[in-house]
N, C-alpha and C positions, 0 to 999 in steps of 0.2 A: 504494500500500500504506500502512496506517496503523502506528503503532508506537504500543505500551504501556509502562511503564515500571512495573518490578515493585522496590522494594524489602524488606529483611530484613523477616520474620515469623512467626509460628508459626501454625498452624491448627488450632482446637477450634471446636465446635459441633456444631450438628446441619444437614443439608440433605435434603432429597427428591430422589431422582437420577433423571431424566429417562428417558421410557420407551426402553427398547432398539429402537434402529436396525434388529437383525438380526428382532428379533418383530416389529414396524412393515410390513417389506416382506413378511414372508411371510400375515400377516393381511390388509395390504389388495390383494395377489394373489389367494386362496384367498378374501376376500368380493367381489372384481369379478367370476371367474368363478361366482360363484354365481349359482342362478336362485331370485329372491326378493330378500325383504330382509335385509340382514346388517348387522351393527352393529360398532363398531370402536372403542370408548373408550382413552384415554390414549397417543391416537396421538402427540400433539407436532408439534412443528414441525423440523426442518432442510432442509439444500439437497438432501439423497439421498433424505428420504423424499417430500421436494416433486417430486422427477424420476422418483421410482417414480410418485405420483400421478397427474403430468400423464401418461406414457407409458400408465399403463392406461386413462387418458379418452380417448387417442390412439388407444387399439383398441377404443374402444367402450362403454370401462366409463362405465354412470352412476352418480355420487354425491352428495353434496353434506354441506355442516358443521352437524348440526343440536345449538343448545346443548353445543360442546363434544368432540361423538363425529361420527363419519362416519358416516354411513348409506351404502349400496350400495343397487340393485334391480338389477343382472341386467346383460348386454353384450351389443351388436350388432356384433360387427364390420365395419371398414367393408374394401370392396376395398384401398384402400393408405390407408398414411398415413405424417409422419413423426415421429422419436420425438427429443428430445433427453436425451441420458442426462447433460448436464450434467460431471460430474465422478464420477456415481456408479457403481463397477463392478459393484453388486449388479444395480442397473437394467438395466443393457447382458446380462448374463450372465441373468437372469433373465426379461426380456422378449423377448429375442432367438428363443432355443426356441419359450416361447409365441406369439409372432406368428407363426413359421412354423407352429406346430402349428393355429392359425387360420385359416392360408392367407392371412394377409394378407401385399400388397407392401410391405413397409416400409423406410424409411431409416432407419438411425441415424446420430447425431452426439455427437459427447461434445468436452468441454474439457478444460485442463489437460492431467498424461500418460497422460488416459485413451488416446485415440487411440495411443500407444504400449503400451499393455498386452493384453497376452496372451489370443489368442481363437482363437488358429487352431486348437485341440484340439474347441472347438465347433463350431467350422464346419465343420469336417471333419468332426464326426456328423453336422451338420444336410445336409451337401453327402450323406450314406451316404445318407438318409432322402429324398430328392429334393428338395433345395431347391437353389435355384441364391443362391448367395452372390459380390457382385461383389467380394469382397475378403476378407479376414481381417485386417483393422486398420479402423480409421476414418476417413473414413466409409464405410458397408455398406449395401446397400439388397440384400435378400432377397426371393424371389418361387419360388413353386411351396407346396407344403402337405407338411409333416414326416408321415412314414407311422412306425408303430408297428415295432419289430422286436428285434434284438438288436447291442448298443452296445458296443463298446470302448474305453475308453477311462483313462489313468490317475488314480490317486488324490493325485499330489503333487503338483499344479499350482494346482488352488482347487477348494476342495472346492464351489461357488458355481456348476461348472459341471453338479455333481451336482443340485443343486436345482431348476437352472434345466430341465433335461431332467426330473425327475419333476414337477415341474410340467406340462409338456408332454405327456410320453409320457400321463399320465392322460386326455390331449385326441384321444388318436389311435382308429383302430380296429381295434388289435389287441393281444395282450398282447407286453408288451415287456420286455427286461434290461437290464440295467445290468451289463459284466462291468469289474471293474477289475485292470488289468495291474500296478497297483505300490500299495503300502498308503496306504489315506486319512490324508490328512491334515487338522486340523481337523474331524473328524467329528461331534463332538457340532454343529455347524449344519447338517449331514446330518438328525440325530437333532431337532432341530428344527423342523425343514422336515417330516418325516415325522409328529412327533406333531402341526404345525399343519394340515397333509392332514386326516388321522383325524379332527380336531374339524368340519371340514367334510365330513366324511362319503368321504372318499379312501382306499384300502385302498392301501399297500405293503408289502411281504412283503421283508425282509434276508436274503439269502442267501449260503454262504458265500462268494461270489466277487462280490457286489454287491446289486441290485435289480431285483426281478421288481414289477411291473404290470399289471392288467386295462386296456385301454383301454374307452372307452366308457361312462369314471365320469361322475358329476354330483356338481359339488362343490355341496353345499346350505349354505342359508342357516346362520348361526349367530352368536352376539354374541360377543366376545373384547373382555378388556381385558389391553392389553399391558402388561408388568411391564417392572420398571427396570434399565438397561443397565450388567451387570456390567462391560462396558471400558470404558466413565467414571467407572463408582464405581471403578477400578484408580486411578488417577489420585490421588484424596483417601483413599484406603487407604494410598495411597503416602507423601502428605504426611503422614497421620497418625504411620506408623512410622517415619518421618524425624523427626519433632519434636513430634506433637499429640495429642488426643484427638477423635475426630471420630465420631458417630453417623451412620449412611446409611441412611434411609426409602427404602421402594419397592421392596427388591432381594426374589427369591425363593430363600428359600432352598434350594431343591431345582431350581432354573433347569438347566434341557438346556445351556444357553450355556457355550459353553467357558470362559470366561475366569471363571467360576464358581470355579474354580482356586485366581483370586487369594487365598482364604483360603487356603488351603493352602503357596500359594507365599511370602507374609507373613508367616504364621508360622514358617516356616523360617529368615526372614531374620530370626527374633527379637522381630518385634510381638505385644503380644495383640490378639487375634482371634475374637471372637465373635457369636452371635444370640443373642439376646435378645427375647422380648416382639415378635418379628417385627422387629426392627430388627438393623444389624449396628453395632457398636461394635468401634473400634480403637484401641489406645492406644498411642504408642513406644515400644519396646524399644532392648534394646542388639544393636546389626545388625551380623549376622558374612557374608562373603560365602558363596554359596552357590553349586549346580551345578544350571541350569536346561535343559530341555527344552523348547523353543518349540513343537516343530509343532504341537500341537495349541492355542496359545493366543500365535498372533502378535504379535495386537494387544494384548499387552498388555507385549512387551518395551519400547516407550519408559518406560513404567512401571516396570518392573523397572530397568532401565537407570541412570532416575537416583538409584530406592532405593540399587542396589549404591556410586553415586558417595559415599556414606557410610557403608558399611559397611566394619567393619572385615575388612579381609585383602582376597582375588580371589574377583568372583563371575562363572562363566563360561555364559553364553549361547549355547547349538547347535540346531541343527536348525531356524533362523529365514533360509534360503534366498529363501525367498517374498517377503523383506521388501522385496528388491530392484527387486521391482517394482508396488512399492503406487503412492503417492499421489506419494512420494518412493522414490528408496533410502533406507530409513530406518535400513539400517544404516549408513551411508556418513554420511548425515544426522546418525544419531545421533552414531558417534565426531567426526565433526569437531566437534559443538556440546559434547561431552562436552570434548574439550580447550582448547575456547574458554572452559570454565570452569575450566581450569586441571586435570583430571581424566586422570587417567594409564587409557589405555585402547588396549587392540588390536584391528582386524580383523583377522576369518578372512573365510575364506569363505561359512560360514553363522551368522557370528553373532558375538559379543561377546566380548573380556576386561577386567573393569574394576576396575582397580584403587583402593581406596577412599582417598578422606583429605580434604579441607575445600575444596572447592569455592570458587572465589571469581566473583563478578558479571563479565556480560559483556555484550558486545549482538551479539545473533546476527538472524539470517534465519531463520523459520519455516517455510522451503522450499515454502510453500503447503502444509503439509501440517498438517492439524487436530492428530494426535496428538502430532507433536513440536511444536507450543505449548503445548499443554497438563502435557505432561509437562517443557519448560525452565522453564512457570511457577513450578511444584512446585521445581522446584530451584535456579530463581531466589530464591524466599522463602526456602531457608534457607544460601543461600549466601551469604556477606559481599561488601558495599556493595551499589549498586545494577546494575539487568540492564534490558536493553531487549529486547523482539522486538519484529521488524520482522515486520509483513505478520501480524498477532494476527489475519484478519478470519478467514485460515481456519479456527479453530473453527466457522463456520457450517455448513460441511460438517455434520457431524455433533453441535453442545453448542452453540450459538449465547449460552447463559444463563450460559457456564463461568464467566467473569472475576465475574462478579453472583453466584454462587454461592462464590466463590475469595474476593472479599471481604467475603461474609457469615459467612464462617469466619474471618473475620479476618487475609486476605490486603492486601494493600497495594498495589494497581493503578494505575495512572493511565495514560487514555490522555491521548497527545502530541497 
């Protein structure tokens, strides 16, 4: 593992924020099954959308990087193959359905705690639909062809296995449901997932207990350029309203993407917050703690998290269950690094109590987990003397440019 060494700073500037992770995998899904050519500008690079790529070449998808964009022409699927989903759980949860819905024998594998996260709620559809699944952890090698019908399954668990099944059921040959037993969570990458379908010509119908289906669609060609990733612009919103002025290029502002939020939730905690001229500008305010609602915008409590580490009074953090079993516990992750900077703060059961007051440097562990680097770097910079993370690589997962971006706003980096 490598370690970086972040000293005291403030952050203004301007940066362009890197396209979103979540539109990334649902565009180069949606143009591998297309028949034709389909186009795919401001894809980016990281380690999840590199395991989404290789897995759909794995089943067949042809593509290649022309000047910049990806071009697609169409999939053969082969009889087996296998897939490495790396560390990404969009990948595994996403590709899994569509393989079987292709009828292909596939293996998957994955790193890190993906192999300990949560899949047995899919496989258990896919096992309803006739697929034989050698396991429900990793690794899983699948074989038999996903038939069309109607699905139970709940809404609190990832919303991830919603998209992964309408992805699929659109491959099957009959019309299918989607019934859900308990309220979604995270829904707008539901909302998503459906509007990136429709641009490729995919009909889903929301009904009140779920999602109805034609099978026997054809997803057609079409060209998308992916917009920029509201939960890393969380991150430098966050630094902004801690201490800076900071402009964000690329973001949309009328984005399906949950974490879209972040102005809203920002401004609460007392920053300004605006668009402008297509751009978003944030300035510091005086930060009072505030009463947050995760489910629908997980990923972006490391963020919140270390804003409230400065905010004055208790800002309290619920309904972020899920968080336990991401990359890290990250809420387990989070309070322990929170009091390694000296941060008075409690776990619950789904989420956070954090008490505000002056942060002082520390050297922590990254836990392998992208967002809590990104979010102790933020709080590394304005908390007094110097902080170390240990294991900085994994931003690659998902921001691989952060620290280059973090000192081009006038962050203080170094690695060791």
């Amino acid at each position: 593992m490598s370690n970086i060494k972040i000293l005291p700073s403030s952050l203004s500037g301007s940066i362009t924020i890197p396209a979103s992770k979540s539109a990334c995998h649902r565009s180069i899904i949606c143009a591998a099954l297309s028949n034709g050519t389909s186009i795919i500008k401001n894809c980016g690079t990281s380690a999840d959308i590199d395991a989404t790529l290789s897995g759909m070449r794995a089943l067949g998808a042809s593509f290649q990087e022309c000047n910049g964009y990806l071009e697609f022409s169409g999939i053969k699927p082969p009889k087996s193959c296998t897939i490495s989903c790396n560390e990404s759980g969009s990948t595994l949860r996403f590709l899994l359905p569509i393989a079987a819905a292709l009828g292909v024998n596939a293996t998957f594998t994955g790193e890190g705690r993906l192999p300990t996260r949560p899949i047995k709620v899919l496989t258990d559809v896919l096992c309803q639909g006739g697929v034989n699944c050698s396991s429900d952890t990793l690794p899983l090698t699948i074989s038999g062809k996903f038939k069309g019908g109607k699905y139970h399954l709940p809404g609190n668990i990832s919303s991830q296995y919603i998209t992964g099944l309408l992805f699929a059921l659109a491959l099957t040959e009959t019309t299918s449901q989607i019934m859900l037993t308990t309220e979604l969570e995270s829904a707008p990458y539901v909302d998503m997932t459906i509007a990136e379908m429709k641009c490729f010509g995919i009909d889903v119908q929301t009904t009140e207990s779920g999602y109805k289906l034609d099978g026997n669609q054809n997803f057609c060609p079409c060209e998308r350029t992916a917009p920029g990733d509201w939960s890393q612009a969380a991150f430098f919103i966050s630094a902004a309203a801690i201490g800076g002025n900071i402009t964000i290029k690329g973001l949309d502002e009328n984005s399906l993407q949950g974490d879209r939020k972040a102005v809203d939730v920002f401004k609460k905690f007392g920053a300004e917050v605006c668009f402008s001229n297509g751009e978003l500008n944030i300035k510091k305010g005086n930060l009072k703690g505030i009463r947050v609602d995760a489910s629908q915008i997980p990923d972006m409590v490391p963020a919140i998290a270390v804003t409230a580490a400065f905010a004055e009074g208790t800002t309290i953090i619920h309904s972020a269950a899920r968080l336990r079993v991401k990359e890290s516990d990250r809420l387990f992750e989070t309070a322990i690094r929170l009091r390694d900077f000296r941060v008075d703060v409690e776990e619950t059961d789904d989420g956070l109590i954090i008490h505000g007051g002056n942060p002082t440097g520390a050297s922590i562990d990254g836990a392998n987990d992208h967002r809590i680097v990104m979010a102790f770097a933020i709080l590394a910079a304005y908390s007094k003397n110097q902080s170390i993370i240990v294991g900085f690589e994994a931003i690659n997962k998902s921001y691989p440019d952060f620290f280059d971006d973090f000192n081009k706003l006038g962050g203080n980096s170094n690695v060791l």
